[in-house]
Legacy VTK file of the C-alpha trace (Angstrom):
# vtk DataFile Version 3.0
C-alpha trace
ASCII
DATASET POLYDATA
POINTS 318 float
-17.222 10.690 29.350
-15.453 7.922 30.975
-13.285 8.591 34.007
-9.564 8.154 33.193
-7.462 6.629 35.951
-3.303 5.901 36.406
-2.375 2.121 36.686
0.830 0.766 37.333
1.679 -1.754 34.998
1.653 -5.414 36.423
5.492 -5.948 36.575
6.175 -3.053 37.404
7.088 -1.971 41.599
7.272 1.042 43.531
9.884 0.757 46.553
10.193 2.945 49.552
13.332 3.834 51.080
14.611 6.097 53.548
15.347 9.071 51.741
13.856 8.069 48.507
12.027 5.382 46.440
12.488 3.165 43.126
10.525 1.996 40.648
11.506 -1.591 39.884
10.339 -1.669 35.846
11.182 -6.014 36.132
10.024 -6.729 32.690
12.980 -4.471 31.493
15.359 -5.155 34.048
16.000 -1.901 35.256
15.368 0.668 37.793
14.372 4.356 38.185
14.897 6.304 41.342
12.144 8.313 42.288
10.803 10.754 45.016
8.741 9.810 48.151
5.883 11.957 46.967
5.672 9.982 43.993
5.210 6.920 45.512
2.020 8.741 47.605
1.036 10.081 44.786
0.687 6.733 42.851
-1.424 5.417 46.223
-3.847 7.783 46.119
-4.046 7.321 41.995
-4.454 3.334 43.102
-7.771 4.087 44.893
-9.204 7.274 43.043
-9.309 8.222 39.664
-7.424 10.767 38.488
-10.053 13.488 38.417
-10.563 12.811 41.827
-7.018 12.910 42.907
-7.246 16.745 41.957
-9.252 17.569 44.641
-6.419 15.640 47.306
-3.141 17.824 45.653
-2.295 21.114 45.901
-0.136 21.213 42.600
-2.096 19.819 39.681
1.179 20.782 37.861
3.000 18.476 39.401
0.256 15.463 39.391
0.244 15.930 35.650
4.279 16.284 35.839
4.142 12.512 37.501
1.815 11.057 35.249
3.639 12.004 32.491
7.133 10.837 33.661
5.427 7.486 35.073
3.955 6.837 31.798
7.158 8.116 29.313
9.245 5.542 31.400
6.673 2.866 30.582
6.254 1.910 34.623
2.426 2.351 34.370
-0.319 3.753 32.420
-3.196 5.881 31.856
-6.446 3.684 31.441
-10.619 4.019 31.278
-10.665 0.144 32.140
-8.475 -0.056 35.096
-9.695 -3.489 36.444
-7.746 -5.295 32.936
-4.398 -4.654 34.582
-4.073 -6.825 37.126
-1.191 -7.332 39.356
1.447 -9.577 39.832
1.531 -12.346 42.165
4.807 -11.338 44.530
4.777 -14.723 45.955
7.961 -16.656 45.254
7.872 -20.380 45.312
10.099 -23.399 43.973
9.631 -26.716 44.510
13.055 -27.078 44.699
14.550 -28.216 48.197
17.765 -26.758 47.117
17.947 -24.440 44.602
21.311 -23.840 44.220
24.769 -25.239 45.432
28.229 -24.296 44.954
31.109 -26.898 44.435
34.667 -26.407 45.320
37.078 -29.642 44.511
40.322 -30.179 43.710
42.721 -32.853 43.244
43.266 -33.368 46.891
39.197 -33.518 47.243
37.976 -36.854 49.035
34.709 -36.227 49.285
32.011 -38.232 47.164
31.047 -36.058 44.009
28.861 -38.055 42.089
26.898 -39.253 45.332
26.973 -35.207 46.432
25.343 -34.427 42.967
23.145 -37.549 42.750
21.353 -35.950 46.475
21.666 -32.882 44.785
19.246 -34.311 42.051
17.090 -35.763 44.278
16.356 -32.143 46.148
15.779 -30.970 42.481
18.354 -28.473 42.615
18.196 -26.584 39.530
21.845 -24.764 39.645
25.288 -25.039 40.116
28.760 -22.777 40.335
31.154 -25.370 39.886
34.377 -24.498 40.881
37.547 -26.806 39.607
40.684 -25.762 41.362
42.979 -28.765 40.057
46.499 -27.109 39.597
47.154 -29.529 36.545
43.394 -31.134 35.821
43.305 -33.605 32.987
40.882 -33.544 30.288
39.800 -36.986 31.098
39.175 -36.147 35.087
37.059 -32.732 33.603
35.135 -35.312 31.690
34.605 -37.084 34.672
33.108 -34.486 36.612
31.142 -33.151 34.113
29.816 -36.195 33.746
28.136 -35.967 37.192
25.623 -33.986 35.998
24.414 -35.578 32.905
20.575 -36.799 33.390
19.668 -34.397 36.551
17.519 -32.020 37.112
20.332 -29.245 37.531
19.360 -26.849 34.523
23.054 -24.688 34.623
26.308 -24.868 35.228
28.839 -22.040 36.223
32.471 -23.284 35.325
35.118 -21.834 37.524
38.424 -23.693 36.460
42.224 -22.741 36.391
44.073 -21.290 33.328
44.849 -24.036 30.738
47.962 -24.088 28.446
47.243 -22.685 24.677
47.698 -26.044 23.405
44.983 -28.207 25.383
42.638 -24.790 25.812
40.537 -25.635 22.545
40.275 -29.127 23.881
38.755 -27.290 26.374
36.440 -25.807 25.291
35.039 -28.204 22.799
34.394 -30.292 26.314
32.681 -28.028 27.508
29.998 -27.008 24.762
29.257 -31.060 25.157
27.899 -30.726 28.289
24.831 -28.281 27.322
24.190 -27.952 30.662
27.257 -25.724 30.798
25.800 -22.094 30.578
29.174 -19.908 30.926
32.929 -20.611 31.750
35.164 -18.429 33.814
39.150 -19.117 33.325
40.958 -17.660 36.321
44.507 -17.044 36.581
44.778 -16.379 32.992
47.559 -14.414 30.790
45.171 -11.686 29.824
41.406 -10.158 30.491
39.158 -11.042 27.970
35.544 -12.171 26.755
34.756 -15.031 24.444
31.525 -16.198 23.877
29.810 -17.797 26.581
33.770 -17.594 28.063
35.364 -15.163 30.561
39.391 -15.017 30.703
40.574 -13.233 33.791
44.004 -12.558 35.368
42.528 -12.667 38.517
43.037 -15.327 40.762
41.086 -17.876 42.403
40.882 -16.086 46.056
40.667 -12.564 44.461
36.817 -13.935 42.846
35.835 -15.552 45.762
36.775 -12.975 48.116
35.351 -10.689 46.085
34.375 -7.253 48.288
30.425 -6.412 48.600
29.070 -4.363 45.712
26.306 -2.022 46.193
26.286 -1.819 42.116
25.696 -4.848 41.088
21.602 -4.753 41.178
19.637 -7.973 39.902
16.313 -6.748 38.508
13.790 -9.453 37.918
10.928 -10.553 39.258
12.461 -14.039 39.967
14.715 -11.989 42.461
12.516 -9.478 43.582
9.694 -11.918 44.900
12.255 -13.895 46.589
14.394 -10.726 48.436
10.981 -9.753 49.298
10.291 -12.778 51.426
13.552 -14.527 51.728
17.261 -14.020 52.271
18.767 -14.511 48.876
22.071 -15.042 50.382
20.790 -18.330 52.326
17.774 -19.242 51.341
17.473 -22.991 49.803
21.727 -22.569 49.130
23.954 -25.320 50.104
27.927 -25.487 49.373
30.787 -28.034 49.939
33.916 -26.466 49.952
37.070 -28.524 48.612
37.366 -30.420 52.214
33.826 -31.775 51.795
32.780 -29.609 54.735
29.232 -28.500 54.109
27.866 -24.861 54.420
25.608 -22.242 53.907
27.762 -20.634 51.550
31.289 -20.529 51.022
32.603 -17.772 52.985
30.399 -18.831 55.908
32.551 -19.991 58.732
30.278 -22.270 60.250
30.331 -25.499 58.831
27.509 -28.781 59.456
29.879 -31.342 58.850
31.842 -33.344 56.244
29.686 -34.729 54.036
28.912 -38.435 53.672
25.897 -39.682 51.684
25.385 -42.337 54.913
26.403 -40.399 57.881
25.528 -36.443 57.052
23.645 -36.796 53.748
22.009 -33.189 52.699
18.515 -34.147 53.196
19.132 -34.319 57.352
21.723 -31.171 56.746
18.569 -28.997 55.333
16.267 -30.418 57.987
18.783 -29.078 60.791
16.968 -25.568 61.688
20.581 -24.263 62.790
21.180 -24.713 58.643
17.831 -23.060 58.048
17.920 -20.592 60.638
18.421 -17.187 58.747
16.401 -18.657 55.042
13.620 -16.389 56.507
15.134 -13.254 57.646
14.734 -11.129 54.201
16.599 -7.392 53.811
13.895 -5.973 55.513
14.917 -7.382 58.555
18.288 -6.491 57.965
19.591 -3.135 59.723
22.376 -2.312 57.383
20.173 -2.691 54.065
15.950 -2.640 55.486
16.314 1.379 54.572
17.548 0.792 51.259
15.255 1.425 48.073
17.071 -0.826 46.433
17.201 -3.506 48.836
15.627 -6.110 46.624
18.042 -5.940 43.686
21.059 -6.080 45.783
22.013 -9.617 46.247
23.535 -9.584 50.614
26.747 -11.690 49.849
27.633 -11.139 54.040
26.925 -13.873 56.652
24.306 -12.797 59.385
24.500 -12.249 63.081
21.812 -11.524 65.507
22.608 -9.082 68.454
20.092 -7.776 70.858
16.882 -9.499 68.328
18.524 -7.779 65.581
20.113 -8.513 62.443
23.384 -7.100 60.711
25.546 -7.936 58.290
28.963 -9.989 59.657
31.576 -7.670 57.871
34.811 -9.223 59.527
LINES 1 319
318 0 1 2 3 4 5 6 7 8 9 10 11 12 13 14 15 16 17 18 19 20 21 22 23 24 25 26 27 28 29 30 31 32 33 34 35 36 37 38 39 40 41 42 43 44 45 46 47 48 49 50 51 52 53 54 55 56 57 58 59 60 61 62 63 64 65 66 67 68 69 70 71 72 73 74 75 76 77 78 79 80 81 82 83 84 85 86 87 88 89 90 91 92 93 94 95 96 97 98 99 100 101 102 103 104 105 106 107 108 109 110 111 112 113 114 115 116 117 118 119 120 121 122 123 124 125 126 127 128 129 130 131 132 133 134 135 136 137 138 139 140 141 142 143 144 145 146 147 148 149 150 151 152 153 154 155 156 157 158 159 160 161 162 163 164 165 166 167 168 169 170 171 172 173 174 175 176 177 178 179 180 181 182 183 184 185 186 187 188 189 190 191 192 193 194 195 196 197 198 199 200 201 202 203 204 205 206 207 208 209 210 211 212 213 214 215 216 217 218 219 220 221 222 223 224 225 226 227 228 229 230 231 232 233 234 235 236 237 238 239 240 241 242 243 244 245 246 247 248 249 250 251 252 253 254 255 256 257 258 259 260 261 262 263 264 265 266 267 268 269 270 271 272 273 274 275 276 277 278 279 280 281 282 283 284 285 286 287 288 289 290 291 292 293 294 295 296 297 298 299 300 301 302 303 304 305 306 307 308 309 310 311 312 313 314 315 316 317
């Protein structure tokens, strides 16, 4: 008879926090909190079969207790062939220079779009949060800027605009499904709360969405995410954003800005070559002190500048 032995499945990640762990099931997008002594349990199940594990635990009740609860919430498996379930590869790469970039403009905005979007392409940015904060734009100028990003290599497009009268909101809309690139449309500052398809209405305004406070909640389970919080700063890394001066940062709420922009004097290639801009693309939530204890730290996305006191990081919170 065959030895039987526990496997985690291959997307499928056990996370150690202070108090307690999770088990990051990314093929399902979800998480399950778990117990520390779960987490040694499953190491000593990674090098021994289970058989053998009996003779390293006290309670075989609750060995068989874990198996059963790993296996009923389909985060691993019990196997006689355990070398056919291989892992994952947690390394997270892009060849993107930039990955993604936020745009703020409106219709006192000076700055060169097209040229901003055509250096965009050339860093093979792949996403966008385009944010149109015209008080009265025309459906010719939307055109216009949509038009920007025919032919690149930016995959999607989040639409942030301003609330449009009932009578040119259709208009709208049908503009919008012409640019495929388009993926979903938020209308701010609207008369009521709603969902449409592919189409968020929301009374809120402008400053309430992009001041938006930190959220714990909001988790991002993938493994997209995961191998990059587990290496990288999510927050910085390969982000760029002009804000509706033309002033070029990190991200929006960042403070610190590395200039206007201007495709001959400050184009983004030297911006992203400046190690200042770079400086924090590196320093990943286990580095951070307010989050490194945190079983959840690589599903929460850190939407808070960094500072570095004393060789340490933290979170800027004011």
């Amino acid at each position: 008879m065959k030895n039987k032995y526990f496997r985690l499945y291959s997307t499928s990640k056990l996370v150690k926090g202070k108090d307690k762990g999770a088990a990051y099931i990314l093929d399902e997008n979800r998480i399950e909190i778990i117990p520390l002594s779960l987490i040694e349990i499953v190491e000593l199940l990674e090098k021994y079969s289970i058989d053998e594990c009996r003779k390293f635990i006290n309670s075989q009740h609750i060995l068989n207790e874990y198996i059963e609860f790993l296996v009923s919430k389909r985060i691993g498996c019990v196997t006689e062939y355990p070398d056919t379930i291989n892992s994952v590869d947690e390394y997270y790469n892009t060849p993107s220079h930039i990955f993604l970039s936020c745009i703020e403009i409106n219709e006192k905005s000076t700055f060169d779009l097209k040229n901003f979007v055509k250096e965009l392409n050339e860093l093979l940015c792949k996403h966008v949060e385009l944010r149109i904060l015209h008080d009265d734009i025309s459906l010719d100028e939307l055109n216009l800027i949509l038009g920007c990003f025919e032919g690149t290599t930016i995959r999607s497009i989040t639409l942030y605009i301003k609330s449009f009268s009932k009578a040119s909101l259709n208009i709208l809309l049908d503009i919008v499904k012409k640019y495929k690139k388009v993926s979903y449309t938020i209308l701010f500052s609207m008369d009521e709360d709603k969902m449409g398809q592919d189409v968020i209405y929301t009374t809120k305004n402008y400053n309430d969405i992009a001041n938006a406070p930190f959220n714990s909640n909001v988790l991002f389970v993938n493994l997209r995410y995961f191998t990059e919080a587990k290496r990288y700063n999510p927050f910085y890394y390969k982000k760029i954003s002009i804000n509706k001066k033309g002033e070029i940062k990190n991200n929006l709420i960042c403070k610190e800005s590395f200039g206007k922009y201007c495709p001959s004097k400050n184009p983004l290639q030297r911006i992203i070559n400046n190690k200042s801009f770079t400086k924090y693309w590196e320093v990943g939530v286990d580095k951070i002190e307010d989050i490194k204890d945190s079983e959840l730290r690589y599903a929460i996305f850190p939407s808070y500048e960094i500072i570095e006191l004393e060789g340490k990081y933290y979170f800027k919170k004011n």
